[in-house]
Jmol script that loads the backbone (N, CA, C; Angstrom):
load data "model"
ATOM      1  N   UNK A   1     221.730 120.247 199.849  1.00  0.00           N
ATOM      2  CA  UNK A   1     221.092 121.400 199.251  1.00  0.00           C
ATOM      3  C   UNK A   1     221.665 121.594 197.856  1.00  0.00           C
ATOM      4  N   UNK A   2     220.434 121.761 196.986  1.00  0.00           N
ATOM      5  CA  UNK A   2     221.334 122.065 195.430  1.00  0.00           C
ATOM      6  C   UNK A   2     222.178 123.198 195.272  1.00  0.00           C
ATOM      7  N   UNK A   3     222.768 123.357 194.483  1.00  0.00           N
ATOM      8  CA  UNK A   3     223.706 124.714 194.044  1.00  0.00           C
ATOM      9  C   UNK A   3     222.973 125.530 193.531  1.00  0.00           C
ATOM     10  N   UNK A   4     222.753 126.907 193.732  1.00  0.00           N
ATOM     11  CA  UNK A   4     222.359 127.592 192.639  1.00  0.00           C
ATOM     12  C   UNK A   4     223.383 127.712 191.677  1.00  0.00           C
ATOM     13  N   UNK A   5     222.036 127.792 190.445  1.00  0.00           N
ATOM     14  CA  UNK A   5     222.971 128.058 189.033  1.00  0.00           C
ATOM     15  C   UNK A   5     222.458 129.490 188.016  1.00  0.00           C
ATOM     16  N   UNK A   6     223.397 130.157 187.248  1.00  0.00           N
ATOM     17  CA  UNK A   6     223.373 131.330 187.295  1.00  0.00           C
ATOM     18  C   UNK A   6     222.439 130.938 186.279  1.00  0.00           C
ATOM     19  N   UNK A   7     221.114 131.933 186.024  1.00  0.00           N
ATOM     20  CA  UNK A   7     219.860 132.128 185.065  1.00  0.00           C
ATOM     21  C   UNK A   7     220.572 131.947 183.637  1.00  0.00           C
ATOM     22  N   UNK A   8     219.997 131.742 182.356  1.00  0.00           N
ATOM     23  CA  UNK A   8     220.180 132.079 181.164  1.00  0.00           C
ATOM     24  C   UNK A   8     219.358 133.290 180.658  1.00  0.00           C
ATOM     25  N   UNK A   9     220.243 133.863 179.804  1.00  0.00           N
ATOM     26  CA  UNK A   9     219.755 135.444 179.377  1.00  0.00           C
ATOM     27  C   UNK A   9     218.145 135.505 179.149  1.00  0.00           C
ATOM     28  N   UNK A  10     218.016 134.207 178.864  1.00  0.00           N
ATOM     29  CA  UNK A  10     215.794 134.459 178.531  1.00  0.00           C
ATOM     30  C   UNK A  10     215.551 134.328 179.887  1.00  0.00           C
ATOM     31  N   UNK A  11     216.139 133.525 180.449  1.00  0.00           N
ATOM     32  CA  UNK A  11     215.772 133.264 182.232  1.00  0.00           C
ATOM     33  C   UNK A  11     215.847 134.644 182.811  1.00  0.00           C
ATOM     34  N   UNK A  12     216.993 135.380 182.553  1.00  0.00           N
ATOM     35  CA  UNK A  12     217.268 136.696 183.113  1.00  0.00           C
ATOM     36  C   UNK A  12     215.909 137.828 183.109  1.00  0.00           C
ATOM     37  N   UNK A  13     215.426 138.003 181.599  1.00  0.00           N
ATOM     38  CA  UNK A  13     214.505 138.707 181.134  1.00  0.00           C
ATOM     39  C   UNK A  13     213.212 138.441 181.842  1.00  0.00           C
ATOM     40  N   UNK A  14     212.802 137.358 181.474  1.00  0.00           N
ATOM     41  CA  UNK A  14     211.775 136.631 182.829  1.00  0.00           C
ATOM     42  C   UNK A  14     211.404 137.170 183.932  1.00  0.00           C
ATOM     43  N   UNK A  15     212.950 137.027 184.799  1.00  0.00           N
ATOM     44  CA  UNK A  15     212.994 137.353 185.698  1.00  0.00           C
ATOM     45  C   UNK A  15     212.476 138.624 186.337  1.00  0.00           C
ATOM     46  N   UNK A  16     213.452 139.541 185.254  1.00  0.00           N
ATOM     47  CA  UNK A  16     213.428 141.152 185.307  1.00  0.00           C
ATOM     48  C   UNK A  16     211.635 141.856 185.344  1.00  0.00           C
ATOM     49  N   UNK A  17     211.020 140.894 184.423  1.00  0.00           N
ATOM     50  CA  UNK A  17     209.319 140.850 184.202  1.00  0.00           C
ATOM     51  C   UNK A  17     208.493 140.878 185.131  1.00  0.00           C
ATOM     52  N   UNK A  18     208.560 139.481 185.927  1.00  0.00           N
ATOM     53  CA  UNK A  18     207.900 139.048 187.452  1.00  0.00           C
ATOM     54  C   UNK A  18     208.794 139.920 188.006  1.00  0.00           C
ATOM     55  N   UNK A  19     209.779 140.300 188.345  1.00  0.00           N
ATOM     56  CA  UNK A  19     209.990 141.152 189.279  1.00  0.00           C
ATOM     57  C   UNK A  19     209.114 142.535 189.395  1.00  0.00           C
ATOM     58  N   UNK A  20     209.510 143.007 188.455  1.00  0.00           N
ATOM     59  CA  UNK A  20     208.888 144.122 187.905  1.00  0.00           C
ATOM     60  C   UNK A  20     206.906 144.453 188.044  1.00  0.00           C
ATOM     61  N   UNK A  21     206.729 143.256 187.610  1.00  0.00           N
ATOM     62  CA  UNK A  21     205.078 143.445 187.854  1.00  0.00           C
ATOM     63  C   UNK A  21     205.148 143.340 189.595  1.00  0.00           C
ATOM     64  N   UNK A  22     205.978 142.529 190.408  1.00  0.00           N
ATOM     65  CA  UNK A  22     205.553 142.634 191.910  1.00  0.00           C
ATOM     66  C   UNK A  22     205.813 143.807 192.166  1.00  0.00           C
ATOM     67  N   UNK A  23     206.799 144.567 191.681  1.00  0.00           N
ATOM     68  CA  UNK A  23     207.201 145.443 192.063  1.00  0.00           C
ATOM     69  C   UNK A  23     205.545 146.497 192.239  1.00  0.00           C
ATOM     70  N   UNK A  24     204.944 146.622 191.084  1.00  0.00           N
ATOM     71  CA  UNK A  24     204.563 147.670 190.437  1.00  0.00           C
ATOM     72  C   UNK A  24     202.930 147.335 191.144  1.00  0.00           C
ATOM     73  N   UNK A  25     202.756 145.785 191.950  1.00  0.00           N
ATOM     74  CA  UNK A  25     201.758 145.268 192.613  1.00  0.00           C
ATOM     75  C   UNK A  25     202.229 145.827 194.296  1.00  0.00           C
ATOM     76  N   UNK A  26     203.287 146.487 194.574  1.00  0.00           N
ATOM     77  CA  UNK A  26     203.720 146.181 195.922  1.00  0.00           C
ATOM     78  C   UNK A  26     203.890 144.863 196.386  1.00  0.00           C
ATOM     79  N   UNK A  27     204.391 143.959 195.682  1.00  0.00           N
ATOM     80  CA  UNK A  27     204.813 142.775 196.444  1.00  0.00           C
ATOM     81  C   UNK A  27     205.619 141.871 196.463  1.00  0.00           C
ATOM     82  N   UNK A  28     206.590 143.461 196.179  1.00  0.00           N
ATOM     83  CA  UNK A  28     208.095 143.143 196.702  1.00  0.00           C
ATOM     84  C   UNK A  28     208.939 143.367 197.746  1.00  0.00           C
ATOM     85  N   UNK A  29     209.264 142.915 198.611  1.00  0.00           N
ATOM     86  CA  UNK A  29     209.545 143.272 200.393  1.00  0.00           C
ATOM     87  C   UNK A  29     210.489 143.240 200.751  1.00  0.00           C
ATOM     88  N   UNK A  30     211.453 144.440 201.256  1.00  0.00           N
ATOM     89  CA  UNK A  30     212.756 143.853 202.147  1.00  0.00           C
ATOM     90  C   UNK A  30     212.175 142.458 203.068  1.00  0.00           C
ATOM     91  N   UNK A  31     212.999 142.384 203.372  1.00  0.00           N
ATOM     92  CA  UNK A  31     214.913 141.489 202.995  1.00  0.00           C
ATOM     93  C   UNK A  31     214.694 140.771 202.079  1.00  0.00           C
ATOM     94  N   UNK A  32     213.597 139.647 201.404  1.00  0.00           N
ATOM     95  CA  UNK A  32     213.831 138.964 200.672  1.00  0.00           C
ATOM     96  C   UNK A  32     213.968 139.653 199.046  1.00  0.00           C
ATOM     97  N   UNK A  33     213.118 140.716 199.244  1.00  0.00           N
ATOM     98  CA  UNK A  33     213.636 141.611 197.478  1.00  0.00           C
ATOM     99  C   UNK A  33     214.372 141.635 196.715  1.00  0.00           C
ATOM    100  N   UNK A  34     215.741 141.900 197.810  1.00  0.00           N
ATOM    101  CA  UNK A  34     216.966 141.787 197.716  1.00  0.00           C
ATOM    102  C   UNK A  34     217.481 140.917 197.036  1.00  0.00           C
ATOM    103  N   UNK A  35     217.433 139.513 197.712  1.00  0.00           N
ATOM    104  CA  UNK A  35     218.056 138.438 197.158  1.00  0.00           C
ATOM    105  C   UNK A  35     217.533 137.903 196.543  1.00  0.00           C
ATOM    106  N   UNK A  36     215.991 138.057 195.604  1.00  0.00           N
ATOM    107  CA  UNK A  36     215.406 138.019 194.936  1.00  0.00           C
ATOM    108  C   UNK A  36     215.602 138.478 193.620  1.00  0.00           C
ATOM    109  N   UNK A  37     215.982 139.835 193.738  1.00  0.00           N
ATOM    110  CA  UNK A  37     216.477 141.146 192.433  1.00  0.00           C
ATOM    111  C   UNK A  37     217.773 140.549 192.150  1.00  0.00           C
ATOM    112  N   UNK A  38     218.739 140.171 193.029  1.00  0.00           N
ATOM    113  CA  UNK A  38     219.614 139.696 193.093  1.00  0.00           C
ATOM    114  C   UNK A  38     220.182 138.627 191.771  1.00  0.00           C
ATOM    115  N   UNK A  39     219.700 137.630 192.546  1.00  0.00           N
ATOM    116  CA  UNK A  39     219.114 136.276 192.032  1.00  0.00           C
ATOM    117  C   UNK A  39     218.684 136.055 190.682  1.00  0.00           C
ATOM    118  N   UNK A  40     217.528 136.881 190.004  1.00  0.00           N
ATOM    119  CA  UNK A  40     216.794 137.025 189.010  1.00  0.00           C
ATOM    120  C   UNK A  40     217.972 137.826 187.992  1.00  0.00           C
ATOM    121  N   UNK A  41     218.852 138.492 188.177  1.00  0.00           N
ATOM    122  CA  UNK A  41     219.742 138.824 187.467  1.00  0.00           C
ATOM    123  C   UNK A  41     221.212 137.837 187.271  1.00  0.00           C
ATOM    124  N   UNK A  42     221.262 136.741 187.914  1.00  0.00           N
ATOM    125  CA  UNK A  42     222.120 135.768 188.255  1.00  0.00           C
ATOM    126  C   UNK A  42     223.815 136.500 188.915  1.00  0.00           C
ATOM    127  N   UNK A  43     223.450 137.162 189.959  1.00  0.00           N
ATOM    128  CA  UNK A  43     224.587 137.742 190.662  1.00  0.00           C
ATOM    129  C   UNK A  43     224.259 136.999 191.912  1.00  0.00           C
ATOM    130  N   UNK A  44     225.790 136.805 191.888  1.00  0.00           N
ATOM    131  CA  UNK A  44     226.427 135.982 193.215  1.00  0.00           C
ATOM    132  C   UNK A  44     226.770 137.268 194.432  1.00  0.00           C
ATOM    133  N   UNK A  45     226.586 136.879 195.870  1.00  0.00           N
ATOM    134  CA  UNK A  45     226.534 138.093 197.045  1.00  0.00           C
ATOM    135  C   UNK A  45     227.286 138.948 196.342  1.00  0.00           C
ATOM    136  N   UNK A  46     228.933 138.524 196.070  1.00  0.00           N
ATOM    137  CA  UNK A  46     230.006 138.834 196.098  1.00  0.00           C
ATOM    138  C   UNK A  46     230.132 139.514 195.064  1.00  0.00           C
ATOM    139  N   UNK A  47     229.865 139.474 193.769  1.00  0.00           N
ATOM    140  CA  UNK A  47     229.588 140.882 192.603  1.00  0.00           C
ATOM    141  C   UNK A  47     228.407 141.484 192.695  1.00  0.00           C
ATOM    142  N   UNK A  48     227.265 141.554 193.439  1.00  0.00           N
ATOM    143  CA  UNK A  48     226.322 142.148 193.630  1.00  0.00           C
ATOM    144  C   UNK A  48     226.957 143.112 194.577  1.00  0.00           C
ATOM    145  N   UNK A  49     227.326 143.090 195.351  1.00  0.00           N
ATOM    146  CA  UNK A  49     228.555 143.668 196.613  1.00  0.00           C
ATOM    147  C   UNK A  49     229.131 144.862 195.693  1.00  0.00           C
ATOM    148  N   UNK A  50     230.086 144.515 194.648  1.00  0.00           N
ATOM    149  CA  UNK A  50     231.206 145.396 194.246  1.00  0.00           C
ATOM    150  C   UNK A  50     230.645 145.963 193.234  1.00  0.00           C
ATOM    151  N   UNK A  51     228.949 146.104 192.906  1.00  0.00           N
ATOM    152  CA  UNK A  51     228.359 146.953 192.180  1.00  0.00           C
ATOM    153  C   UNK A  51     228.111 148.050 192.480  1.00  0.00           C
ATOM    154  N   UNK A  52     227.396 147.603 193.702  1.00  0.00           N
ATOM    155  CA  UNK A  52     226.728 148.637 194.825  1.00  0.00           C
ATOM    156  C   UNK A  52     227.819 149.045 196.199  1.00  0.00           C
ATOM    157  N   UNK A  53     228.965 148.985 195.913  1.00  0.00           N
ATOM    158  CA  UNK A  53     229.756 149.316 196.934  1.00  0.00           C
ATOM    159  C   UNK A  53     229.585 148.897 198.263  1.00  0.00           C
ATOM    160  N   UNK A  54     229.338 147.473 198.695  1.00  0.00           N
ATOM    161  CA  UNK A  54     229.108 147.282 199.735  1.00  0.00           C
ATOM    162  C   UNK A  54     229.997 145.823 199.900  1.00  0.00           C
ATOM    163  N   UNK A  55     230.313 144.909 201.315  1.00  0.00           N
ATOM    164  CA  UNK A  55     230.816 144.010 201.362  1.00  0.00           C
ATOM    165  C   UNK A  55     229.681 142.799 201.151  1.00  0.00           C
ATOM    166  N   UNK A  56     229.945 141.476 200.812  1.00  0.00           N
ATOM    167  CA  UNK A  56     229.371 140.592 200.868  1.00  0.00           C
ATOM    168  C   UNK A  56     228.710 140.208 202.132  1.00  0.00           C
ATOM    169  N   UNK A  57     229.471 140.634 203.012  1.00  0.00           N
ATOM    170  CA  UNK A  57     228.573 140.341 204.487  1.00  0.00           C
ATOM    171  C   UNK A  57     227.492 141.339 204.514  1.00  0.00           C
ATOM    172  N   UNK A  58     227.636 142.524 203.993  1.00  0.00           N
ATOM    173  CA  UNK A  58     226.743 143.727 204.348  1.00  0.00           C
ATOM    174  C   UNK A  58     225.826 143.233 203.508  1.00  0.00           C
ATOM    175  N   UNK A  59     225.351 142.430 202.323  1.00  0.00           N
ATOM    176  CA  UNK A  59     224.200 142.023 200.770  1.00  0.00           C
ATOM    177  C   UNK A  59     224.012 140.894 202.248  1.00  0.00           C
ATOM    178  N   UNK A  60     224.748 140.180 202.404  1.00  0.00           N
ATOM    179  CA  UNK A  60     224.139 138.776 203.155  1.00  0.00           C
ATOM    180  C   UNK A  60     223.467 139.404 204.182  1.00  0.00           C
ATOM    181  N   UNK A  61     223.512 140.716 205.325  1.00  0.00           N
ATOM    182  CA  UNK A  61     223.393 141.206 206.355  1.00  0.00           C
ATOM    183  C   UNK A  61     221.379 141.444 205.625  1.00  0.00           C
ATOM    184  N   UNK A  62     221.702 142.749 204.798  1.00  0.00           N
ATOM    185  CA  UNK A  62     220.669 143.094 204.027  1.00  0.00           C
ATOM    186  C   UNK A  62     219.240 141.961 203.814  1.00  0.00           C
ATOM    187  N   UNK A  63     220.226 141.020 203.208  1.00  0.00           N
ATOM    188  CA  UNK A  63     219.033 139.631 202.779  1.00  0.00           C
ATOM    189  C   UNK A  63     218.365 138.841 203.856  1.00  0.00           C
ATOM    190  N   UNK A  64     219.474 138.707 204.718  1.00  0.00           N
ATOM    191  CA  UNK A  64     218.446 138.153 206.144  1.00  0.00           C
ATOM    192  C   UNK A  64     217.770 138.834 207.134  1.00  0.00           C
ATOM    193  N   UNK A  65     217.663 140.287 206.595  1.00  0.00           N
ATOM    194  CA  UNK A  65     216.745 141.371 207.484  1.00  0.00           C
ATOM    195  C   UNK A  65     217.595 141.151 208.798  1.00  0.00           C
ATOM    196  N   UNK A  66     219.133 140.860 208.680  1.00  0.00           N
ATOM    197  CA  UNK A  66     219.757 141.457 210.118  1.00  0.00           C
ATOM    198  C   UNK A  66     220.335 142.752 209.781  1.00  0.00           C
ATOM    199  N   UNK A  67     220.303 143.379 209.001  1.00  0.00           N
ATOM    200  CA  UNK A  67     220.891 144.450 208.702  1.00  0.00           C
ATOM    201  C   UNK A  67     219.568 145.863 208.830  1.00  0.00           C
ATOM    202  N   UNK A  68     220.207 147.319 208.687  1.00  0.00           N
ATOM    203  CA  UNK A  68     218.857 148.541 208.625  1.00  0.00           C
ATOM    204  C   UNK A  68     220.151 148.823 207.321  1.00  0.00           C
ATOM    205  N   UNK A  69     219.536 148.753 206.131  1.00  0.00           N
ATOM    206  CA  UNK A  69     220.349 149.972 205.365  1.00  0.00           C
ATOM    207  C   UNK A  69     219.328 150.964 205.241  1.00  0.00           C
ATOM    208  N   UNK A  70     220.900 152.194 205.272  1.00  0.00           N
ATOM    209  CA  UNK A  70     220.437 152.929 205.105  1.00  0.00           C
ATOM    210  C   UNK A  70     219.242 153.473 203.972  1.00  0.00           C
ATOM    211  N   UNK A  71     218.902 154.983 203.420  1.00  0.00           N
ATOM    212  CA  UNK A  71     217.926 155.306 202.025  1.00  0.00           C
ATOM    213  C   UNK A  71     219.110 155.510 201.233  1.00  0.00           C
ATOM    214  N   UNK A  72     220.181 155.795 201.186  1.00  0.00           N
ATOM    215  CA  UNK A  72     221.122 155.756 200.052  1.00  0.00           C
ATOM    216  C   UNK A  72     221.733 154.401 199.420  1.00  0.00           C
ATOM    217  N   UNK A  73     221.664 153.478 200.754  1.00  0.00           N
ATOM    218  CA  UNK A  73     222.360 151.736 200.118  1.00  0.00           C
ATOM    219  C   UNK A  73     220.419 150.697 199.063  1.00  0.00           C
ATOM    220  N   UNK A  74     219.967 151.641 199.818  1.00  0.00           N
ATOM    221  CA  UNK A  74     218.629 151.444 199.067  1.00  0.00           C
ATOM    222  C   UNK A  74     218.282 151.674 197.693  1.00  0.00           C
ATOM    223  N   UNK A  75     218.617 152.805 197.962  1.00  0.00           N
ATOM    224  CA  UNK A  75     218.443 153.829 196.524  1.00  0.00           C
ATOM    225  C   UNK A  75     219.257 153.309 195.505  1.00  0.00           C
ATOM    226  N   UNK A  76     220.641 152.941 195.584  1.00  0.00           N
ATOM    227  CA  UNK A  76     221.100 152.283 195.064  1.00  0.00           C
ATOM    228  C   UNK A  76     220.759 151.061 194.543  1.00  0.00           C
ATOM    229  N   UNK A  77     220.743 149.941 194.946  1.00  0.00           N
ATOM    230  CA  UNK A  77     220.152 148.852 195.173  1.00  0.00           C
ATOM    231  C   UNK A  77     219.341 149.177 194.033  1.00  0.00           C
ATOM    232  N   UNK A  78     217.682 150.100 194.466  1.00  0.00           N
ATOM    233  CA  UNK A  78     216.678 150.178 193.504  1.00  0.00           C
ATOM    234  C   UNK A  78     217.684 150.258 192.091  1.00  0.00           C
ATOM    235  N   UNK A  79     217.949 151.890 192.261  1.00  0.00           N
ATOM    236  CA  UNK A  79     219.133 152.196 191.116  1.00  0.00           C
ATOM    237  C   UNK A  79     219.263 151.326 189.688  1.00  0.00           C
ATOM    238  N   UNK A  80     219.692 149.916 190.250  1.00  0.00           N
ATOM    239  CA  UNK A  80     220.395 149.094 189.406  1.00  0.00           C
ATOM    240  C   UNK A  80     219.238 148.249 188.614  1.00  0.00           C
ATOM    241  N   UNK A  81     218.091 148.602 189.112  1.00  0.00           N
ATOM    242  CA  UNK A  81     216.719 147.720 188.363  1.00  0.00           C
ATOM    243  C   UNK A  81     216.006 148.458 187.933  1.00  0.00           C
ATOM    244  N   UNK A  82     215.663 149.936 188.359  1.00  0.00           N
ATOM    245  CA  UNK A  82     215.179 150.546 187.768  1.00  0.00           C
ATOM    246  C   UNK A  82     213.936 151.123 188.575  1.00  0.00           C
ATOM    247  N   UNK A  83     214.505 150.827 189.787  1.00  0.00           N
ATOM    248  CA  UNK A  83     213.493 151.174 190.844  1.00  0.00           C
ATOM    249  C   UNK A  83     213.675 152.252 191.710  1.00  0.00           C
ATOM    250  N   UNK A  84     212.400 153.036 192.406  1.00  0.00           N
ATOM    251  CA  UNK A  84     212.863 154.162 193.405  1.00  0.00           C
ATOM    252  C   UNK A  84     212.612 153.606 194.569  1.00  0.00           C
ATOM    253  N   UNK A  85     213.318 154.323 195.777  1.00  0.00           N
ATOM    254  CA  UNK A  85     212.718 154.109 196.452  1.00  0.00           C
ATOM    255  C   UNK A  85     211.461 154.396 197.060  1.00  0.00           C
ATOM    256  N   UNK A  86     209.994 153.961 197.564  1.00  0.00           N
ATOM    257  CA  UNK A  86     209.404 155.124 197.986  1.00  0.00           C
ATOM    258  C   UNK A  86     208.165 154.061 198.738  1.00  0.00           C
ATOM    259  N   UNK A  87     207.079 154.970 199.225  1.00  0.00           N
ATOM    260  CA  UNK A  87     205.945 154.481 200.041  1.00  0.00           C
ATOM    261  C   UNK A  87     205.207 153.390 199.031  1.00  0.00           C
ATOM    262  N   UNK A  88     204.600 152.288 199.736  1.00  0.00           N
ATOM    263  CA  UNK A  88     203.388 151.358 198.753  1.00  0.00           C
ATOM    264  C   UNK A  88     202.408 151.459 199.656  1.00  0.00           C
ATOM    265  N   UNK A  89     201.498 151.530 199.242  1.00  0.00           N
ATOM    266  CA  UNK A  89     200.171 151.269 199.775  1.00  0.00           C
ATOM    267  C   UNK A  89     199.775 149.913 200.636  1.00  0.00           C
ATOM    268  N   UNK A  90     199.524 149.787 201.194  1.00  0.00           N
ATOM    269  CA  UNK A  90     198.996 148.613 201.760  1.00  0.00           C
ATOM    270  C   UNK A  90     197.778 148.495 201.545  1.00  0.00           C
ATOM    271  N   UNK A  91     197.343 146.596 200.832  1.00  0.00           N
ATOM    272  CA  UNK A  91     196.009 146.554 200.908  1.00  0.00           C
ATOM    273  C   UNK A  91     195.752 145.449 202.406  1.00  0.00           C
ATOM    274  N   UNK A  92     194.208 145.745 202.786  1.00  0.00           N
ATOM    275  CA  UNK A  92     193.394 145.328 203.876  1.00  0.00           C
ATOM    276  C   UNK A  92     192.193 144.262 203.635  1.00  0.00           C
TER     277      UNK A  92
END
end "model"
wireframe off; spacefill off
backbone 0.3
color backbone group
């Protein structure tokens, strides 16, 4: 399996973009969001962790949808991108 390697600052911006439009499409989804938002900012579990006050097992817990966080480890989370938390619509 390759290594991930951390984005470059235009890579970063990019990122922040497509995120942002899924976001704003609804089609951005726990658990993978996470390590997605993550990712797109080039943070490793382990300083993504000591941003948001949580352990690396608890971001890894989060990302594989074995975890329920709570609306405050959420809120946070959003927090740091610029996101709220709240209802999306579902389309049919």
């Amino acid at each position: 399996m390759a290594r991930w390697k951390k984005p470059s600052k235009d890579e970063v911006l990019e990122n922040r973009r497509t995120l942002a439009a899924r976001a704003r499409r609804g089609d951005l989804r726990l658990p993978g969001g996470v390590a997605e938002l993550r990712k797109g900012i080039g943070m490793t579990q382990d300083e993504f962790a000591k941003i948001i006050g949580l352990t690396r097992r608890q971001v890894a817990e989060i990302e594989a949808g074995a975890a329920n966080p709570t609306l405050e480890t959420l809120a946070k989370i959003g927090r740091l991108f610029g996101f709220a938390v709240g209802f999306v619509p579902t389309t049919q």
